[in-house]
C-alpha positions in Angstrom: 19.8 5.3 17.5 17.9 6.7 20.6 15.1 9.3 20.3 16.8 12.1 21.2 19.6 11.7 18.3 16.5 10.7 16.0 16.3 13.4 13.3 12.9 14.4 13.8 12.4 15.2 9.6 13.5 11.2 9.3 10.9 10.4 11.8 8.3 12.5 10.3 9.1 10.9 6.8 8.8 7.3 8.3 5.5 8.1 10.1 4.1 9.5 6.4 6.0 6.2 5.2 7.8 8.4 2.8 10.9 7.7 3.5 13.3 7.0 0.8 14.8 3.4 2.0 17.8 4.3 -0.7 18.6 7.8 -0.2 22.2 6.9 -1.0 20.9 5.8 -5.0 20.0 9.3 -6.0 22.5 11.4 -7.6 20.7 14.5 -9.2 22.7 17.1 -8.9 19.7 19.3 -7.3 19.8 16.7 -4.1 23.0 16.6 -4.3 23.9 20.5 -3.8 20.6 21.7 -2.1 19.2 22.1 1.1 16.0 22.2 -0.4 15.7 18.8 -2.0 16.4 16.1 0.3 17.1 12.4 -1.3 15.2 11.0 2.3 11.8 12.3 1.0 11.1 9.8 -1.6 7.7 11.8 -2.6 9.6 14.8 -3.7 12.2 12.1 -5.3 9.9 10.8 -7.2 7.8 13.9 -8.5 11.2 15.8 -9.7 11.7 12.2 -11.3 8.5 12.8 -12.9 9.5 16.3 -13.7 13.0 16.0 -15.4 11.6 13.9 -18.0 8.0 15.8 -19.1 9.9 19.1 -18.3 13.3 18.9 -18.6 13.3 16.5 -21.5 15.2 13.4 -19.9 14.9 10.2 -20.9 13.4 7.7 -18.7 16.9 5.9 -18.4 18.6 8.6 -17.4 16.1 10.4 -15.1 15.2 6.8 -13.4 19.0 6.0 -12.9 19.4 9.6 -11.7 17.0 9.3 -9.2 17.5 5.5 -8.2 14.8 3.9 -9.6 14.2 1.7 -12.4 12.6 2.0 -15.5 9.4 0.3 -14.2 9.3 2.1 -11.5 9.3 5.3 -13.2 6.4 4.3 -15.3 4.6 2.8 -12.3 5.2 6.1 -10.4 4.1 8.3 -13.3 0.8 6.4 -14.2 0.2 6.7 -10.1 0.8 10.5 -10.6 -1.1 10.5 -13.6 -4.0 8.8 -12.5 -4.0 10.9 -8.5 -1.6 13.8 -9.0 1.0 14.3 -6.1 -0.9 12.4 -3.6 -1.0 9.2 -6.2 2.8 8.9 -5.3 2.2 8.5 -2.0 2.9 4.8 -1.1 -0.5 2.3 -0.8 -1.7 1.6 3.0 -0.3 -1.9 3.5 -2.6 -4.8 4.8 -5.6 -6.4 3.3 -8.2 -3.8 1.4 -11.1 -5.9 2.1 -12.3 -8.4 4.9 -11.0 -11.1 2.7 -11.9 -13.7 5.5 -15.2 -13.0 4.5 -16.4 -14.2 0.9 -19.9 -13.5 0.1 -20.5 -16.7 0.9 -19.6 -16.2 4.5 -21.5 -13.3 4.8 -24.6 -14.8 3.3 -24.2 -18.0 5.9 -23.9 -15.1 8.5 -26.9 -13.4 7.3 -28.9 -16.6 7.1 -27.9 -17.3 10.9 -29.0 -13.9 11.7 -32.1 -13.9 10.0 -32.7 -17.3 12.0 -32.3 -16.1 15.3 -32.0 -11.9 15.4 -30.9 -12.3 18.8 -27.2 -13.2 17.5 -24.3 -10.5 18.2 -21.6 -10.2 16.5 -19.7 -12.2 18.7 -22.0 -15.1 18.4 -21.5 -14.6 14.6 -17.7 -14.3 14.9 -18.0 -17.6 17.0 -20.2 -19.3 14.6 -17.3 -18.2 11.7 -14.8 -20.1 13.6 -16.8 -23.3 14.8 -18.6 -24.1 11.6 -15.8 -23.0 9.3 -12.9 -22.8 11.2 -12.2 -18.7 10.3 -11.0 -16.4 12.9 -12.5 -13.5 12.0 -12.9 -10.5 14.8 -16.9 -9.6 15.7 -16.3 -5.9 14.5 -15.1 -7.0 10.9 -18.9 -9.2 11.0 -20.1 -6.2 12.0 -18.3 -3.9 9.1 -19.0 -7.0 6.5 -22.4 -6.9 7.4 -23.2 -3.4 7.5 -21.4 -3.3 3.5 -23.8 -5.8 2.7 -27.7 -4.9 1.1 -30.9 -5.8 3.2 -31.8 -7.5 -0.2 -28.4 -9.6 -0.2 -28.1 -8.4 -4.2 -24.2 -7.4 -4.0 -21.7 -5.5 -1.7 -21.4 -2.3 -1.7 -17.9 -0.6 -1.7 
């Protein structure tokens, strides 16, 4: 499809990466016969998933076939909601949540290497990574691992 026949409420709904990949699977009768409730926007899917059953008194059966999900997806989607409210159903970021090239131990090898010659950059570190232990790490991660970690090389902070 080219851009200009690109619906731009379906691009929008990508960009957020809300976009219901089975728009097709729901068949609530509200999505169904509204202009209102669109089967595309897989947050509002979920949260009137959410809603039939605390408020409407479905069963999680029927409200998760309804809306094309399955059972353990519904509870998955209502602890999410449960735990973050509307913005809990919003999907995770994907990709790594942590520099997980760089174990503690890393860092503290990095931090030693520092401390032994302060005139190291990041780079230097980065190259040092991938010489002595063969990781390919990128000199602002170092920099982002390092700055996480304590002067007094106790623990990481978050």
């Amino acid at each position: 499809m080219t851009e200009e026949n690109q619906d731009p409420k379906e691009e929008s709904l990508r960009r957020a990466r809300v976009l219901n990949p089975r728009p097709e699977s729901v068949r609530a009768p509200e999505f169904v016969a509204s202009e209102f409730f669109d089967a595309r926007d897989l947050l509002q899917v979920k949260y009137e998933m959410l809603r039939k059953v605390t408020h409407e008194g479905a069963t999680v059966s029927e409200a998760a076939s309804t809306f094309g999900f399955s059972r353990p997806s519904f509870y998955e989607a209502r602890s999410a909601y449960e735990e973050g409210g509307i913005p809990g159903l919003l999907p995770k970021k994907p990709g790594p949540k942590r520099a997980h090239k760089l174990s503690e131990e890393v860092i503290e090898g990095l931090i030693l290497a520092k401390e032994a010659n302060p005139s190291l950059s990041s780079a230097d570190l980065a190259q040092l990574a991938r010489d002595e232990l063969g990781l390919q790490v990128h000199p602002r991660s170092v920099e982002r691992a390092l700055a996480r970690y304590p002067k007094d090389h106790q623990e990481p902070t978050l």
